[in-house]
Every structure is written in C-alpha cells, then in structure tokens.
C-alpha positions as a LaTeX table, in Angstrom:
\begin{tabular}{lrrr}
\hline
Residue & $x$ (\AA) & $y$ (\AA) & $z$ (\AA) \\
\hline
Unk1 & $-6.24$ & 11.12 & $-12.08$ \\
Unk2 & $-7.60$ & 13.75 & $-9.87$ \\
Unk3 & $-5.45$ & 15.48 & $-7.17$ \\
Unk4 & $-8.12$ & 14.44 & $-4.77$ \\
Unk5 & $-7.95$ & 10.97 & $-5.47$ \\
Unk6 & $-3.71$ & 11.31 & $-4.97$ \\
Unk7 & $-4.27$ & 13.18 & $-2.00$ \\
Unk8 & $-5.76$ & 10.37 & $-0.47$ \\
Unk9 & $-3.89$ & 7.78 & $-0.94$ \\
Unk10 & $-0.79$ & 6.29 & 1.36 \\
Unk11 & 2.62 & 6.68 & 0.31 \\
Unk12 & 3.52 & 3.36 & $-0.31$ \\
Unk13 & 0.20 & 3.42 & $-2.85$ \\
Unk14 & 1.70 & 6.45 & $-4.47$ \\
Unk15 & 4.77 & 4.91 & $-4.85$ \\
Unk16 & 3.19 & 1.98 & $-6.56$ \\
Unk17 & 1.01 & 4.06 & $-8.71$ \\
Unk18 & 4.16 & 5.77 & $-10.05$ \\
Unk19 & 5.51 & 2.39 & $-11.03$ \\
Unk20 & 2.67 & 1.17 & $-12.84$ \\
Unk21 & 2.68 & 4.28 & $-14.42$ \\
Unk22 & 5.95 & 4.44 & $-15.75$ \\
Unk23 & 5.63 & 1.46 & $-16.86$ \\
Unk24 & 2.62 & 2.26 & $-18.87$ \\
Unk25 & 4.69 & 5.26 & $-20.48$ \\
Unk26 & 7.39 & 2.79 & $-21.27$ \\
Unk27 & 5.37 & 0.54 & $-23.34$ \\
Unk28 & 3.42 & 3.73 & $-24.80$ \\
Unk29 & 6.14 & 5.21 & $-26.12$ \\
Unk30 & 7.01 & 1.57 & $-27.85$ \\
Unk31 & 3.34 & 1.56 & $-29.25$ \\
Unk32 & 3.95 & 5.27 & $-30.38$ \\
Unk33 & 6.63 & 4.17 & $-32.13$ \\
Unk34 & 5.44 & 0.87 & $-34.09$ \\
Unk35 & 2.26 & 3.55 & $-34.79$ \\
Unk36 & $-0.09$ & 1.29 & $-32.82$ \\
Unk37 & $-1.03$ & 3.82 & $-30.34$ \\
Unk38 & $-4.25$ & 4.91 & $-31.31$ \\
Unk39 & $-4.96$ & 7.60 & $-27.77$ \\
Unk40 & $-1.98$ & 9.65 & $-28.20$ \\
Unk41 & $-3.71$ & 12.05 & $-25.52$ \\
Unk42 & $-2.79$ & 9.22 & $-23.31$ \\
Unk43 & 0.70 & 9.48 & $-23.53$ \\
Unk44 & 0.59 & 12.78 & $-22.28$ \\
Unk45 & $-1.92$ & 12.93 & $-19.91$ \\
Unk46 & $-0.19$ & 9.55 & $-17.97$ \\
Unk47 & 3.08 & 12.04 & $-18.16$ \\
Unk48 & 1.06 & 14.40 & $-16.68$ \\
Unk49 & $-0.24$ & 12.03 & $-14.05$ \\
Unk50 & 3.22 & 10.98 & $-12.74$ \\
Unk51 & 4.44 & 14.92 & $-12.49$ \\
Unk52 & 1.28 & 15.11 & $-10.36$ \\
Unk53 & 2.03 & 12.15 & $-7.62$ \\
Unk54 & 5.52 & 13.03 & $-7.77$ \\
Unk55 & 4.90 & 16.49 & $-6.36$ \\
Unk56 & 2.06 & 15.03 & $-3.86$ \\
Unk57 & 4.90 & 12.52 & $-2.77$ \\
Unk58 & 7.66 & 15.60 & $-2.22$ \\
Unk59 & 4.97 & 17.37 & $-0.50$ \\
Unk60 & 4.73 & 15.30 & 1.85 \\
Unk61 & 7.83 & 14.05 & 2.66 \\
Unk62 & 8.16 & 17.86 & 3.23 \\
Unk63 & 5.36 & 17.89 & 5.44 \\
Unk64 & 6.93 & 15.16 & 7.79 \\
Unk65 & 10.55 & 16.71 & 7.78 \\
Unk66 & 9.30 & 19.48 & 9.28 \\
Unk67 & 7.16 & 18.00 & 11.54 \\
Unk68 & 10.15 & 15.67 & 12.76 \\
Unk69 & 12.74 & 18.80 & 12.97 \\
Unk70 & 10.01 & 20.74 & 15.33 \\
Unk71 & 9.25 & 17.38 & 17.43 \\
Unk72 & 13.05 & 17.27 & 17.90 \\
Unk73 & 14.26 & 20.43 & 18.73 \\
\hline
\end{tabular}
C-alpha cells in the first residue's frame, strides 16, 4: 500500500485497514507454519503495511492535539 493511498483515507478507514490486516498476518503466520504459504514476501510486506498506517494514524492524532491545545489556550 502506498503512503498516498493511507494518506487519504479517514481514520476510522485506517483503523479498519489495520484490523483486516492483522488479521491477515494472523492467519499468514498459521499458513507459514503448516508450509502452505507460497508468497512469503507477503508476510512481510503486510508487516510492513501496518508499521506504515500505524505511524499515519499517530501522525495525526498528533496533528489534532496540537491543533486542539492552540484552539484552547
């Protein structure tokens, strides 16, 4: 997943991407383990791909903790 394609989505879609995502990884790593995962590039890359819309997310919740700390004071 590109960072522009995170970038644009909501935060409740992020929040739902992670999920499906994790639960890919979960059932990956049970597929890695039976040796039926043939794309083991894919385990890493969805790893990847969860580090990315996790930092997205932090960013900005950043973003609006600042914005609501200047609003208020």
């Amino acid at each position: 997943m590109k960072n522009k394609e995170i970038k644009k989505l909501s935060t409740d879609e992020l929040k739902k991407k992670i999920n499906s995502l994790k639960k890919d990884l979960f059932n990956s790593r049970f597929r890695k383990v039976n040796s039926q995962l043939e794309d083991t590039a894919k385990f890493s890359q969805t790893k990847k791909d969860i580090a990315k819309i996790l930092t997205i997310l932090n960013k900005k919740n950043w973003y609006e903790q600042k914005n609501i700390k200047r609003q208020g004071g």
